[in-house]
C-alpha positions as CSV (number, residue, x, y, z in Angstrom):
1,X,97.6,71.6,88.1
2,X,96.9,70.1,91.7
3,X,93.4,69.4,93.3
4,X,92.7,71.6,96.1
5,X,90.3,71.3,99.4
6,X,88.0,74.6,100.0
7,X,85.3,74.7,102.8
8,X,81.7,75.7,101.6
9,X,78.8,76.1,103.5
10,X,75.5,75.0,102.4
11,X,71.7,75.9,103.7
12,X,68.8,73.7,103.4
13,X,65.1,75.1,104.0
14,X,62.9,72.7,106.1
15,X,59.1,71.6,105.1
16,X,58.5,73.7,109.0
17,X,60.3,77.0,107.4
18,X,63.5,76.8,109.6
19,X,66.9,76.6,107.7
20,X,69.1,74.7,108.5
21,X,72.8,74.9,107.6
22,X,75.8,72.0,107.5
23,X,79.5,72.3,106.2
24,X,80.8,70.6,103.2
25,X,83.8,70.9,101.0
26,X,84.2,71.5,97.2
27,X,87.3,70.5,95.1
28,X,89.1,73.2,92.3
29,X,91.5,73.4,90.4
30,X,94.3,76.1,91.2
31,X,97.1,77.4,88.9
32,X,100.0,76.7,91.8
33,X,102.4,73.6,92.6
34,X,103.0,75.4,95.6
35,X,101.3,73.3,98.9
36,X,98.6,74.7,100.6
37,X,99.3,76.9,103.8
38,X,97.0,78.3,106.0
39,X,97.4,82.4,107.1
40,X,98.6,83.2,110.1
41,X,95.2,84.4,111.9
42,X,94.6,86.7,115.3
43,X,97.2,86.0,117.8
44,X,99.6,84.0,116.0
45,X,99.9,86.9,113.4
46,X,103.0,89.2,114.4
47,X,102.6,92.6,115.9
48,X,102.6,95.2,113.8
49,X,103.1,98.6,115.9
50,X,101.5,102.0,113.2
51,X,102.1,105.7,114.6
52,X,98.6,106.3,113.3
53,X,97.0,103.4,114.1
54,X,98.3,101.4,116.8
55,X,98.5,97.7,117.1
56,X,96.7,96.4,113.8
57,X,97.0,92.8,114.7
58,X,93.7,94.4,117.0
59,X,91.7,95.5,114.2
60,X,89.5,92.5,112.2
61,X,89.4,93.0,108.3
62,X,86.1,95.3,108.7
63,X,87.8,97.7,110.5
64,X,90.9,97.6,108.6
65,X,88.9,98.5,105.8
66,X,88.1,101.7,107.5
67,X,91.7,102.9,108.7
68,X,92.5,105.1,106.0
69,X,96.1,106.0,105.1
70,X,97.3,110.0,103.9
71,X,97.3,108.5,100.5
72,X,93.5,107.1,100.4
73,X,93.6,103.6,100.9
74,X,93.2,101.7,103.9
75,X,95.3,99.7,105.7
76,X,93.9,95.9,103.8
77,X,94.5,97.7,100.5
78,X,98.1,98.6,101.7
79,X,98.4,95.5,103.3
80,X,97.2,93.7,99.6
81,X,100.0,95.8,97.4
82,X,102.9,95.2,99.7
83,X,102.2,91.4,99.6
84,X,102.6,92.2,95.8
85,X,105.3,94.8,95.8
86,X,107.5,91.9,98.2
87,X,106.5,89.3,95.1
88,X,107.9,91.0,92.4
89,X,110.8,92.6,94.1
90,X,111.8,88.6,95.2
91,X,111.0,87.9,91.3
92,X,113.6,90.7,90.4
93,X,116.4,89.0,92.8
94,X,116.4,85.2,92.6
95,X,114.8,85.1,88.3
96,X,115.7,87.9,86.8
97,X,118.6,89.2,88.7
98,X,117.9,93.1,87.7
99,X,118.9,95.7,89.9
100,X,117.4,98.4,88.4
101,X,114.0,96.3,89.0
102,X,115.2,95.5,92.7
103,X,115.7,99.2,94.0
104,X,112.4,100.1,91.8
105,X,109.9,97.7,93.8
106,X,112.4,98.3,97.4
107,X,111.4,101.7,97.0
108,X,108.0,101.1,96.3
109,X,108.0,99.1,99.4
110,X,109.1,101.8,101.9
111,X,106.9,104.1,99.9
112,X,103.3,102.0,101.4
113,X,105.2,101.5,104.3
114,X,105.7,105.3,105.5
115,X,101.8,105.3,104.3
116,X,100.9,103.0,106.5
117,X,102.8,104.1,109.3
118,X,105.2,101.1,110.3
119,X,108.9,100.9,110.3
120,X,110.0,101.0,107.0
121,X,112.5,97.7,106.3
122,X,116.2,98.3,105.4
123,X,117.9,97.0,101.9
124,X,121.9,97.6,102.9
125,X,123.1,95.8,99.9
126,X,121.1,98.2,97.4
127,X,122.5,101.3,99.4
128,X,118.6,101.9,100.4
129,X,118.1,101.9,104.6
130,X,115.2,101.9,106.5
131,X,113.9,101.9,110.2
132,X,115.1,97.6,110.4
133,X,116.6,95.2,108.8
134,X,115.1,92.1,109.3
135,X,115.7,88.2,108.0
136,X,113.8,85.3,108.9
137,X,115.0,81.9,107.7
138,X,112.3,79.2,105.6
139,X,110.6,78.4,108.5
140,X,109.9,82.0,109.2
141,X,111.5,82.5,112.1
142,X,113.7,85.9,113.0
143,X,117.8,85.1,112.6
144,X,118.7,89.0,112.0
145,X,117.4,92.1,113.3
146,X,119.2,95.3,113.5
147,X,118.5,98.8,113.8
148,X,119.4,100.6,110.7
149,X,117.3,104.3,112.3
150,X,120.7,106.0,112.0
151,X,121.7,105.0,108.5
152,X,118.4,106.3,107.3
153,X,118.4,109.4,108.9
154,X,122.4,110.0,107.4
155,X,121.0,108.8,104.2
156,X,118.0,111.3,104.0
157,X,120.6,113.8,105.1
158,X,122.7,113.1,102.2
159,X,119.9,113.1,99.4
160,X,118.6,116.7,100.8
161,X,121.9,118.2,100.6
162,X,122.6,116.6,97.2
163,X,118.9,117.9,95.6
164,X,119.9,121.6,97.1
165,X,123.2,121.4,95.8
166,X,122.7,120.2,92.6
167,X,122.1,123.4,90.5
168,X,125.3,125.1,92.0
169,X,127.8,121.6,91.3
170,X,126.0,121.4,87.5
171,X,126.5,125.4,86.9
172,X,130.3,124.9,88.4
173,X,131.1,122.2,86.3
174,X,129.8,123.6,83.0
175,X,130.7,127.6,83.7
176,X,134.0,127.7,81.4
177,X,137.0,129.6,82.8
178,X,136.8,132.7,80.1
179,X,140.4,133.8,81.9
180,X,141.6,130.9,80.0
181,X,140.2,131.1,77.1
182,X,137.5,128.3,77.8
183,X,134.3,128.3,76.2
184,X,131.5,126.1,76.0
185,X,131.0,124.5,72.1
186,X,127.7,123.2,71.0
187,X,127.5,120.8,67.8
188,X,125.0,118.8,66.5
189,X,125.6,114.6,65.7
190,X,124.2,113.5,62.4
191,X,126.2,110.6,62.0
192,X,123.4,107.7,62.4
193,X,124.5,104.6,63.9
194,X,124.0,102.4,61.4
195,X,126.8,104.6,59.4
196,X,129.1,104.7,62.4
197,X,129.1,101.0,62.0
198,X,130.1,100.5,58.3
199,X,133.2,99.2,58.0
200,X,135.9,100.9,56.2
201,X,136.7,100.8,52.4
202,X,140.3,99.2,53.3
203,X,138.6,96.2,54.7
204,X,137.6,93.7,52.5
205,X,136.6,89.9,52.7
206,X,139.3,87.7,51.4
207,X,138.5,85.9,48.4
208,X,138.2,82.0,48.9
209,X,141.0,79.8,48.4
210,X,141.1,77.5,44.5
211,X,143.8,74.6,44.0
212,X,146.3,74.9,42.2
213,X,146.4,72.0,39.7
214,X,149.9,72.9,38.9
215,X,151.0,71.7,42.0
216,X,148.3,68.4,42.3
217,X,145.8,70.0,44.3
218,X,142.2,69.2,44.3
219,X,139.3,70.7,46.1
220,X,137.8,68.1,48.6
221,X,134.0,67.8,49.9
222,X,133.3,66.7,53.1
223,X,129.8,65.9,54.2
224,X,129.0,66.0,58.1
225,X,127.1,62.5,58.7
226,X,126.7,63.2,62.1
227,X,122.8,63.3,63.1
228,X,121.6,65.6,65.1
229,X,121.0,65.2,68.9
């Protein structure tokens, strides 16, 4: 574990009552081989444009602590669980390669998102759009950004006709045509799987194979010498 630098601030009272207070640093230990970078503080931080809220780049950490979303958190506790959310959903990609995981924290993302009031961001290539889609290269500057708005709004379109629909495609499929002489058959399974995976009486193991000293054979032992690497 790396050695890292950490500002600390130190008062000192006087023999005449006054205090006085100097800066000094303090060495610790952290749990990351990643360097050190500073946050992006006032102006250089991006703007951030909230239909409730405004600019939030405008607000100091105080205030932000006071915006409160629909759900009951305010906009630094938002701001906290999407900084999570983007770790594990980056986890999910590049280490565990898990889709399932991928669409689960995607979604989650949009969800705090639309809490918070910003455009929600776009994931084309798990069928899951947003207001943008955005990619910035290591350095952290902007290469792609397009506006996915319309794709969304087909999107939403889709999964409301789909949840109305639903009942009426499920009863169609399973209503059997009694013109035809269809009807629906219900039977239970007790076949366990351990017994669906015996194998059948007809197969057997072979027996193993003996010399015939009729014919001058001999049964030979071979030890591997080879150590082990």
């Amino acid at each position: 574990m790396p050695w890292r630098w950490y500002p600390k601030f130190n008062k000192v009272a006087r023999a005449d009552g006054t205090v006085a207070r100097y800066k000094s640093r303090c060495k610790k230990w952290i749990k990351s081989n990643r360097p050190y970078k500073k946050q992006k503080r006032g102006l250089e931080k991006k703007s951030i444009w909230s239909r409730r809220f405004g600019l939030l780049e405008l607000y100091n950490r105080k205030e932000q602590q006071q915006l409160i979303c629909p759900s009951g958190y305010s906009i630094s506790q938002c701001f906290n669980v999407m900084g999570k959310m983007w770790y594990a959903y980056r986890k999910a990609k590049n280490h565990d390669k898990d889709v399932k995981k991928m669409e689960k924290y995607a979604r989650a993302i949009q969800n705090v998102q639309k809490d918070m009031g910003i455009k929600t961001t776009s994931f084309p290539h798990l069928g899951i759009y947003g207001d943008v889609f955005i990619l910035n290269n290591k350095k952290g500057e902007r290469v792609v950004f397009e506006d996915h708005s319309a794709l969304k709004k087909k999107q939403e379109e889709y999964e409301k006709w789909q949840a109305e629909n639903s009942k009426e495609i499920q009863q169609h499929v399973q209503k059997p045509d009694i013109e035809k002489g269809e009807e629906i058959e219900a039977f239970a399974d007790d076949v366990y799987p351990s017994k669906m995976m015996e194998p059948e009486e007809d197969e057997k193991v072979p027996d193993m194979l003996e010399p015939d000293e009729e014919e001058g054979e001999e049964e030979i032992v071979m030890t591997d010498e080879t150590p082990f690497k």
